[in-house]
C-alpha positions in Angstrom: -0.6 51.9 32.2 1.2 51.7 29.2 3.5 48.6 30.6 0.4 46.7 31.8 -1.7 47.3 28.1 1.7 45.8 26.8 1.9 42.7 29.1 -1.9 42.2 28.9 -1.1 42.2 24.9 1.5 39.7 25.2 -0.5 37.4 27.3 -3.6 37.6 25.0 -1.5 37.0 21.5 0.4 33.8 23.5 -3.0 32.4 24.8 -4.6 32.4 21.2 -1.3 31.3 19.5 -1.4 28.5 22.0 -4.7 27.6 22.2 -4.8 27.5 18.4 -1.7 25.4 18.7 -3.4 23.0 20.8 -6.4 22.6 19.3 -4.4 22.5 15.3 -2.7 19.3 16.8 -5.7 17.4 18.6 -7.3 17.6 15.5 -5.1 15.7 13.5 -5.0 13.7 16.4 -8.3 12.5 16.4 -8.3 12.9 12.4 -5.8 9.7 12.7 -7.5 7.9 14.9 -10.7 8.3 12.3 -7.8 6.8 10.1 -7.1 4.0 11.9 -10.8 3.0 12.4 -10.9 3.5 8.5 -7.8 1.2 8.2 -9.2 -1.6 10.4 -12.6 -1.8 8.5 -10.6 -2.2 5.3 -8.5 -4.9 6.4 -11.8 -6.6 7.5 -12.9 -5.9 4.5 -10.4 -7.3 2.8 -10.3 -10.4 4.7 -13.3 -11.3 4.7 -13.4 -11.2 0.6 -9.7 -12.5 -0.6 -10.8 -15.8 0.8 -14.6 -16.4 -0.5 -14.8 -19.1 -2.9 -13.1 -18.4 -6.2 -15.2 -17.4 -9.4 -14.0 -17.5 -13.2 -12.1 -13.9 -14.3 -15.0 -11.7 -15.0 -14.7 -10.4 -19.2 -15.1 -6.2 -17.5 -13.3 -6.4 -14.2 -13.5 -3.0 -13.0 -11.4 -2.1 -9.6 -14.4 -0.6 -8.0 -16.2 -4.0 -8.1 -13.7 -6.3 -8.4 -10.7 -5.2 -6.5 -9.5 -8.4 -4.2 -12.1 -10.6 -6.0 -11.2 -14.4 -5.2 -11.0 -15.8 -8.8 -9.8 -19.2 -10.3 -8.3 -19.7 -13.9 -6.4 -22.6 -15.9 -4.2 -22.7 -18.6 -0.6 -22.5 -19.4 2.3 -19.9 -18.9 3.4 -18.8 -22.0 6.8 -18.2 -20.8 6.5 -14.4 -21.5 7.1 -12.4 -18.2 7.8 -9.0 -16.0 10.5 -8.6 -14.0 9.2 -5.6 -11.2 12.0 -4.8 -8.6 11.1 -5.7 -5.3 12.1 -7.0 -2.0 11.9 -9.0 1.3 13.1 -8.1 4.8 14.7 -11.3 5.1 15.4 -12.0 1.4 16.9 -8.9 0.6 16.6 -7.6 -2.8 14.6 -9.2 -6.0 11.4 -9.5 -8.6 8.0 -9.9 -8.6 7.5 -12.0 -11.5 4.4 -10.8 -13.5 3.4 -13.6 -15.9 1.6 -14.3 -18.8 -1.1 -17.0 -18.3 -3.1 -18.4 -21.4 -6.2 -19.4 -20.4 -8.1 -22.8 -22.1 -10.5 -20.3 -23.6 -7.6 -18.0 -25.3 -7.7 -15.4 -23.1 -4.4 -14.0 -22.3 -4.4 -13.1 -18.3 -1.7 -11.3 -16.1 -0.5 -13.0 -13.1 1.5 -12.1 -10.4 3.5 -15.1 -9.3 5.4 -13.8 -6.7 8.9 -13.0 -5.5 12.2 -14.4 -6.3 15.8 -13.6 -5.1 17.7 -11.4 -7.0 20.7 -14.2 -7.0 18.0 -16.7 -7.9 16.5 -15.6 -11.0 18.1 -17.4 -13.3 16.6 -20.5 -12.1 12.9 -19.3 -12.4 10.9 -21.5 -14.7 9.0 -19.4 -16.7 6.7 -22.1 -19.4 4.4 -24.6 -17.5 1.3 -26.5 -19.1 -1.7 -27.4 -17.3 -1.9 -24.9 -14.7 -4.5 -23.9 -12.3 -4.3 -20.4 -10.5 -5.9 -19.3 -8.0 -6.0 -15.9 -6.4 -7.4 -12.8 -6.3 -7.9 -9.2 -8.6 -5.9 -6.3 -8.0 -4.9 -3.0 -9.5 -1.7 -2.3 -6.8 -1.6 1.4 -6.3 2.1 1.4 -6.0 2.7 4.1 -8.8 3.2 7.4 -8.1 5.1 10.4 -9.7 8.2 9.1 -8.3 8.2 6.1 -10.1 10.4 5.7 -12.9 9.5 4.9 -16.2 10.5 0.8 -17.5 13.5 -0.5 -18.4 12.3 -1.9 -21.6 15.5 -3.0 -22.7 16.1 -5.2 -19.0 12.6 -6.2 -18.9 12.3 -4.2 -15.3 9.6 -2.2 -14.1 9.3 -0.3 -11.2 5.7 -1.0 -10.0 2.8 -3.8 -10.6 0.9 -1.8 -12.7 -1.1 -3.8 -14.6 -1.7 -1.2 -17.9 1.8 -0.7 -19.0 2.8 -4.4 -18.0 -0.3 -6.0 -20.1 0.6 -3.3 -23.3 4.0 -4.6 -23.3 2.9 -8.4 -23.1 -0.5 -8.3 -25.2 -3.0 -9.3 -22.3 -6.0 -8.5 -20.7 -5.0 -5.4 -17.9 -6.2 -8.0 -15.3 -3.4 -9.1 -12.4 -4.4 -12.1 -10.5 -2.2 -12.4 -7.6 -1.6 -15.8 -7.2 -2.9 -17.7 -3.7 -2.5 -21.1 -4.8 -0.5 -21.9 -8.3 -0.2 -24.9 -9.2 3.3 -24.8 -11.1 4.9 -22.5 -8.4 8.6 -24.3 -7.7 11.4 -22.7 -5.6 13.1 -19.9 -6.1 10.0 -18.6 -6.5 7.3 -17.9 -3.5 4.2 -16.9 -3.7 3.3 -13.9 -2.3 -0.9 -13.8 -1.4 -3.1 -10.4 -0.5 -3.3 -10.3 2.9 -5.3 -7.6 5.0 -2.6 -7.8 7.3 0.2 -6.6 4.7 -1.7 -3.4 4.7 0.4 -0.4 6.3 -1.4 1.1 9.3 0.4 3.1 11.5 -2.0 5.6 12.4 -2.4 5.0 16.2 0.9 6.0 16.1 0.6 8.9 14.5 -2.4 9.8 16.6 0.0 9.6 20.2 2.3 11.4 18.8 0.1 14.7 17.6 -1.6 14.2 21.5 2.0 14.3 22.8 2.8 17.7 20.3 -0.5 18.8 21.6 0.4 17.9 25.8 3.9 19.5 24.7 2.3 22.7 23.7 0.5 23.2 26.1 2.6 22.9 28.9 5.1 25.5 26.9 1.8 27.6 26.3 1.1 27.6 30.8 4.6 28.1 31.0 5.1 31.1 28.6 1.7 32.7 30.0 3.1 32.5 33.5 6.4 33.8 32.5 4.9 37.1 31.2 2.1 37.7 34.5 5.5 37.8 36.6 7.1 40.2 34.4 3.2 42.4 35.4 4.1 42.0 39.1 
């Protein structure tokens, strides 16, 4: 009696551990495929905005209303820039340039221009008169606490930030990233918003916590049958 109290013990604790198990890992299965729904209306979203027709700079852009706002402005670059360490799968290392655009009413405007090779950035041309940009708002969120502080001295940062960038130059905290600029020359290329850059990789997230669940399961039947034949 003792022996089968025991083995019915066993079975009961591995059926709840394993059940638990299972149903721990289809939840964050189907919590990524709410993900990946979420993911796909944003990148709708997003298209559908970045390429309305283009509106002056609003004076109190805000990233809850304005974020990916198509906007156009004119003016000159200053020659005053950013260097913020980046790169290209097929470019290899480099810098988004970050410049400083003064618009024909005085306003001073942050704009990123885009990307240019490491080996190339002595060539950039930073000063241009008569400039028309257009492209769209954005406050990047790619500053965490990992990031590093500036390198004030090298003019490098390590993320597009607008705050600390537009401190350092004396502008406006607005970042236009540049769709169309009208001074843009090679080594540099422009680098639009697109919906499409945006990360989404939770489908395959979502098959793989269906396979951990499937996986734990079978070892869950398997384990369960091992202790009934030790009953018999």
């Amino acid at each position: 009696m003792g022996r089968d109290s025991d083995v019915n013990g066993r079975f009961i604790g591995a059926a709840i551990f394993g059940i638990a198990g299972v149903a721990v890992l289809l939840w964050l299965g189907f919590w990524q495929l709410d993900r990946l729904q979420w993911k796909l209306d944003l990148i709708e979203r997003i298209e559908t905005r970045i390429h309305n027709d283009p509106v002056p700079v609003p004076t109190d852009a805000t990233p809850g209303d304005d974020r990916y706002l198509p906007v156009i402005a004119q003016g000159r670059f200053t020659g005053e820039f950013a260097n913020v360490l980046s790169s290209q799968r097929e470019a290899g290392q480099g810098v988004r340039i970050i410049a400083v655009l003064e618009t024909d009413d005085g306003r001073r405007l942050l704009v990123d221009r885009g990307f240019v090779r490491e080996s190339q950035r002595d060539a950039y041309v930073a000063q241009a008169d008569g400039v028309t940009v257009i492209g769209n708002l954005d406050w990047p969120g790619d500053r965490d606490s990992f990031t590093p502080d500036p390198d004030q001295g090298r003019n490098l940062y390590f993320a597009r930030d607008p705050l600390p960038i537009a401190e350092a130059l004396d502008t406006e905290p607005v970042l236009i990233v540049a769709r169309e600029d009208s001074a843009a020359a090679p080594p540099l290329s422009t680098e639009p918003i697109s919906g499409a850059a945006l990360k989404n990789d939770h489908l395959e997230y979502a098959l793989t916590w269906f396979m951990l669940a499937t996986v734990w399961a079978v070892m869950t039947i398997a384990l369960l049958w091992r202790i009934r034949r030790t009953s018999v």
